[in-house]
C-alpha positions, 0 to 999 in steps of 0.5 A, a space after each residue: 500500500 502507497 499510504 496516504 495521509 489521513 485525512 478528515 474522514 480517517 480522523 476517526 480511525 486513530 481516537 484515543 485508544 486509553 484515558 488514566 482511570 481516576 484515582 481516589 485521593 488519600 489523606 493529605 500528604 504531610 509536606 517534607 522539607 526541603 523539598 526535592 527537585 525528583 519529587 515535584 508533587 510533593 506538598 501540594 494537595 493530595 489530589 495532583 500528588 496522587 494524579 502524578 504517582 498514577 503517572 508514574 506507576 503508568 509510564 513505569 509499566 509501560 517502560 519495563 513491558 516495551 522499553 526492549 522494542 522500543 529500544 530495538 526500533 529506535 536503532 534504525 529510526 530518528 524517532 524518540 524512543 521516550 515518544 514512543 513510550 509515551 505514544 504507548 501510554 497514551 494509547 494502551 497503557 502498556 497492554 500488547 493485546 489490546 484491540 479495539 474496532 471501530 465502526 466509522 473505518 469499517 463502514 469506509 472500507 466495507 464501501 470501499 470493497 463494495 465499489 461504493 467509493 474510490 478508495 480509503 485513506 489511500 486504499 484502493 478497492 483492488 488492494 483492499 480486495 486482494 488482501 481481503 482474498 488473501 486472508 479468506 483463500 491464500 491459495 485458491 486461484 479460483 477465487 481470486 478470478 471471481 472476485 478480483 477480475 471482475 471486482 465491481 460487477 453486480 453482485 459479486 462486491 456485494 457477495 465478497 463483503 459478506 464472505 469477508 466482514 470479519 477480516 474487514 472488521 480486523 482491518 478496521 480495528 487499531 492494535 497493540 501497544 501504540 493502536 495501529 489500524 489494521 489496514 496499514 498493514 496492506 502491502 507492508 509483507 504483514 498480517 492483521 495479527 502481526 500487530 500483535 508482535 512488538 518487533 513487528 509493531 514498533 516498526 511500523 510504527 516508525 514507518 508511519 510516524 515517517 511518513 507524517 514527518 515526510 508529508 507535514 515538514 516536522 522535525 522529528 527531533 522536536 515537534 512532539 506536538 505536532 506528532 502526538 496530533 497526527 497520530 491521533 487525528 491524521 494532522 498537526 494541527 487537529 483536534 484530539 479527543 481527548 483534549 488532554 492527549 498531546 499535554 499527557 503525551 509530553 509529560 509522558 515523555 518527560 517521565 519516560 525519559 528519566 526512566 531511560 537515564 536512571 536505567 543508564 545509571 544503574 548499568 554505570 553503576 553496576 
């Protein structure tokens, strides 16, 4: 798949996938003196003190289940790895089964598949269909003439998207650690289920984030922003549904990144 960036209609596709359950507050915290500089919430109100530890025990999970691949694909990548981490925080907390379908998509490609419109999110009928024949028949060349051949005659788009509603439902589902849609996988030598697979995972993630960058002129180093908002609304500057996604994004970031050093320290010391 030659991947387009999304556009209004794809906004849908990259929601947010995962919002920091509440936590109840405790009694209030007695203050310390002095106060030190790795303890920011220490003295003010049992509230945001209990809101930043919920922070920190997230990213804190998210750093010892992923920081290994994160690590692995940031090697041959310009990316982040304390974005990455972040952008998994944001998106699954940490969780490496997490799935979540989501209907806009599916409608879009089921009509796509259907000959009912041109193409998704620079998905074209023809690939859409190829993929879907290969997940449904890899090896029967009998049904790749029916239904590829002679995709958008009467009758048999309509007879394909039955046979194949459930591998729609998968590409139009996001996965994993950072909620990849299914559909990026077309044409990148993947599966649906490769998603699943961190390795794998990461680095499409990459390649996506990449292709933002390719597409909008960001400096990958420092538009954190912009990076966090085409992630999840396909634009730098689009609206997040989570109106707190991109701050959360680069406070995760900041804790990710003191995780990264204090690891650092800990092997120097060893």
């Amino acid at each position: 798949m030659n991947r387009v960036m999304p556009g209004a209609a794809e906004q849908e596709a990259m929601s947010t996938r995962m919002i920091l359950p509440g936590t109840k507050s405790p009694q209030e915290a007695p203050i310390a003196s002095p106060v030190r500089n790795d303890l920011p919430s220490v003295g003010l109100p049992s509230r945001v003190a209990a809101h930043a530890e919920a922070e920190r025990k997230l990213v804190r999970r998210v750093f010892t289940r992923c920081d290994e691949f994160i690590q692995e694909a940031c090697r041959s990548s310009s990316v982040p790895a304390e974005f990455l981490g972040a952008l998994t925080a944001n998106e699954s907390g940490g969780n490496p089964a997490a799935v979540r379908f989501e209907p806009s998509v599916y409608r879009h490609l089921k009509a796509v598949a259907a000959g009912e419109r041109p193409r998704y999110g620079g998905i074209d009928g023809e690939s859409l269909c190829q993929e879907l024949a290969e997940v449904l028949h890899p090896k029967t060349g009998e049904f790749h003439a029916k239904f590829l051949d002679s995709l958008f005659m009467d009758g048999q788009a309509s007879e394909l998207t039955h046979l194949a509603d459930e591998a729609l439902r998968e590409l139009a589902s996001s996965w994993g650690f950072v909620q990849i849609m299914g559909f990026h996988v077309i044409g990148r030598g993947g599966t649906v289920r490769d998603l699943l697979a961190p390795r794998f995972h990461y680095h499409l993630a990459n390649q996506l984030l990449a292709e933002f960058v390719a597409s909008y002129q960001l400096d990958l180093r420092s538009e954190f922003e912009e990076l966090f908002r085409c992630w999840n609304t396909g634009q730098p500057d689009g609206q997040t549904a989570d109106p707190r996604y991109v701050e959360n994004g680069l406070m995760r970031m900041e804790i990710y990144g003191a995780l990264i050093e204090e690891g650092k320290e800990g092997h120097g010391a060893a």
